[in-house]
C-alpha positions in Angstrom: 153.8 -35.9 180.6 153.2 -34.5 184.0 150.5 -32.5 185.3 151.1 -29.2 187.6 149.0 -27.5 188.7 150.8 -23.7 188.7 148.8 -21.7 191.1 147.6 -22.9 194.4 148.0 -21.7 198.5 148.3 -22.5 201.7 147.1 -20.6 205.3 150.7 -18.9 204.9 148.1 -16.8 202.6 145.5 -14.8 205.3 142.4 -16.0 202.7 143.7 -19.7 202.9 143.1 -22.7 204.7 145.3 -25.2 203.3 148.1 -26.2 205.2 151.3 -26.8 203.9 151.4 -30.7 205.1 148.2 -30.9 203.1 149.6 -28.9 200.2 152.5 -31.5 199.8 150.7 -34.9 200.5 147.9 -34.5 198.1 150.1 -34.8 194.7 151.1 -38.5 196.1 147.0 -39.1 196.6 145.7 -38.1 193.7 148.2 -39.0 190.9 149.2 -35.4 190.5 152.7 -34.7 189.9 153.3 -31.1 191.4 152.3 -27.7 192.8 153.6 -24.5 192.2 152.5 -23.3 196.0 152.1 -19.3 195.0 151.0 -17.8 198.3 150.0 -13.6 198.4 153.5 -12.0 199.2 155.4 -14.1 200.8 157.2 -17.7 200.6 156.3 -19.1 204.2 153.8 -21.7 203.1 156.3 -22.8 200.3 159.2 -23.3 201.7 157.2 -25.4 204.3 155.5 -27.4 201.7 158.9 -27.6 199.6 160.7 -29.3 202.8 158.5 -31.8 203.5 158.2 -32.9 199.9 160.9 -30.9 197.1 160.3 -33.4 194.7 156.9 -32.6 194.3 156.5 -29.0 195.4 157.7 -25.6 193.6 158.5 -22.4 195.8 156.1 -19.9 194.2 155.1 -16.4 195.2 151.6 -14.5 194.3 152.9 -10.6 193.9 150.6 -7.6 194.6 152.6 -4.9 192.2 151.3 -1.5 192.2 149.4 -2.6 189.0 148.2 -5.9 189.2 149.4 -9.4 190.8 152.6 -11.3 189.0 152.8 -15.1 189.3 156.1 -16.5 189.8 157.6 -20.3 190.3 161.0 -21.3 191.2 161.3 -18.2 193.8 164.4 -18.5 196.0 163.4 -15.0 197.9 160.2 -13.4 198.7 159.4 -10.4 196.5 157.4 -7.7 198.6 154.3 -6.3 197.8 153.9 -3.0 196.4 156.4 -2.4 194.1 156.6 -1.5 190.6 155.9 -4.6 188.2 159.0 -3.6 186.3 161.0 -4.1 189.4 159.1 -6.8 190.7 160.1 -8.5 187.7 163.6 -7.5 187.6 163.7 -8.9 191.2 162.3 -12.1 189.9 164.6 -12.4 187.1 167.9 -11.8 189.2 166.7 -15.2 191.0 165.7 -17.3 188.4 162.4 -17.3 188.3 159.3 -18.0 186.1 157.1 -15.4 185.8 153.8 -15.3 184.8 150.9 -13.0 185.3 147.8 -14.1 187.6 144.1 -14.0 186.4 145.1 -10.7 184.6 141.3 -10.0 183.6 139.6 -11.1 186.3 137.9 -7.4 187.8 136.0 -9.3 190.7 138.8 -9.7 192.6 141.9 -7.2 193.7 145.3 -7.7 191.0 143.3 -7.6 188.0 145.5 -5.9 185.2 144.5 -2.9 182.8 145.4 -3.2 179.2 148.0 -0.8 178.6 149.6 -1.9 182.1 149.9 -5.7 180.5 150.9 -4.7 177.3 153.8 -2.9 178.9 154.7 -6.2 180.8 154.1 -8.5 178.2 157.3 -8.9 176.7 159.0 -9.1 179.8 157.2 -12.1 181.3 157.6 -16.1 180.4 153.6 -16.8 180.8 150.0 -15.4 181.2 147.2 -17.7 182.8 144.4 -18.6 180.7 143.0 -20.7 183.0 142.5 -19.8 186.5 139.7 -22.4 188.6 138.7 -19.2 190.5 137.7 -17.1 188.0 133.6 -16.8 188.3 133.0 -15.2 184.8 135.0 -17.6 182.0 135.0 -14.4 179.8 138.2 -13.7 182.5 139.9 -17.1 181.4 139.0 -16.3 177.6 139.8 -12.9 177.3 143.3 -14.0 178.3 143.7 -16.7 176.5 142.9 -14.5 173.0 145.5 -11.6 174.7 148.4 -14.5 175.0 147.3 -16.1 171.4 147.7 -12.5 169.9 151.1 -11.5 172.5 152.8 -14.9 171.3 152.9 -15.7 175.0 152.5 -19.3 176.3 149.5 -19.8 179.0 149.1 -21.3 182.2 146.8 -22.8 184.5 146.0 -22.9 187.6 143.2 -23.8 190.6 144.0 -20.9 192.7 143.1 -23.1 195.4 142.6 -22.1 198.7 141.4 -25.0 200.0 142.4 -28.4 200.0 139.4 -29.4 198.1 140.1 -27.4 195.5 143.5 -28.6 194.9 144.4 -29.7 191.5 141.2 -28.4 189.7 143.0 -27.4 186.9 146.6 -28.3 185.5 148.7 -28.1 182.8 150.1 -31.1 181.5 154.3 -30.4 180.8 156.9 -32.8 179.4 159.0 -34.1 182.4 161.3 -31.2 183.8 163.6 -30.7 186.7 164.1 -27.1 188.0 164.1 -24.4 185.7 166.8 -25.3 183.3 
C-alpha cells in the first residue's frame, strides 16, 4: 500500500506558504509516498514540485467553478477559474484527469457546494472528499462521507495543507499505482 495525501499547496496558491522544494522533499522525510499538489487555479506550484521529484509528486489543480471548487489529479493543463462545473469537468476529462470534488460541505470557507449543484455533478466525477484536515466542523467531513456512501462514489482525503507543517495530516492509503491507468 501507499499513502497520498490528495490535496495539498504550495505559495503558487496566494493563501500558501509552502514552497514547491518543500512540497517535493517532505514525502522522502517522512515515509510518505506522494502528493497530489492541488493549488487554487492554476498548475505553477505543481509543475515545479513535479520536476524536481515526478516520482513522488502529482500535477493537481484546485478549481473555483461558478458553483463550488472541483479537485482534480493528473492535470496536464491548467483549468481556469470561473467556469461552469460541467465544463470544468469536460475540460478535465479531455486530459485525463481525476476528478473529485473539494470539502463540498464545508460553508466556512469559499467553494462549498449546494445540494442540488452536487447531485447534478455527482455522476460525472470519479471522487468526493470525506476527509479534508482543514475542515473546522467534522459535520463537513461526515456529511460527505454519508452523501458519497448513499451516491456510490468513492472518497478521498486530503490535508489541504498550506503549510509545510501541515503536510501529510491526512492520507489515503492506495494499492501501488503509476499514472492514471
Amino acid at each position: 500500500m501507499i499513502s497520498v495525501d490528495f490535496h495539498t499547496h504550495t505559495s503558487a496558491s496566494k493563501d500558501s506558504l509552502t514552497s514547491p522544494r518543500t512540497s517535493s522533499g517532505l514525502p522522502i522525510a517522512t515515509n510518505w509516498i506522494g502528493f497530489v499538489v492541488t493549488d487554487h487555479n492554476n498548475i505553477f506550484g505543481a509543475l515545479a514540485a513535479y520536476a524536481l521529484d515526478p516520482e513522488l509528486i502529482i500535477v493537481g489543480e484546485e478549481i473555483m467553478t461558478t458553483c463550488g471548487e472541483i479537485l482534480a489529479a493528473f492535470v496536464t493543463a491548467e483549468v481556469p477559474a470561473g467556469l461552469s462545473p460541467w465544463e470544468t469537468i469536460q475540460r478535465l476529462r479531455d486530459q485525463g484527469a481525476f476528478i473529485s470534488v473539494s470539502h463540498p460541505f464545508d460553508f466556512f470557507r469559499n467553494g462549498a457546494w449546494k445540494m442540488e449543484d452536487l447531485l447534478e455533478i455527482a455522476p460525472l466525477v470519479d471522487a468526493v472528499e470525506i476527509f479534508n484536515a482543514r475542515c473546522m466542523a467534522p459535520q463537513a467531513n461526515q456529511k460527505a462521507a454519508v452523501f458519497t456512501q448513499k451516491q456510490g462514489i468513492p472518497g478521498t482525503a486530503g490535508s489541504d495543507a498550506h503549510a509545510a507543517f501541515e503536510l501529510g495530516a491526512a492520507r489515503l492509503l492506495l494499492p501501488q499505482f503509476f499514472g492514471t491507468g
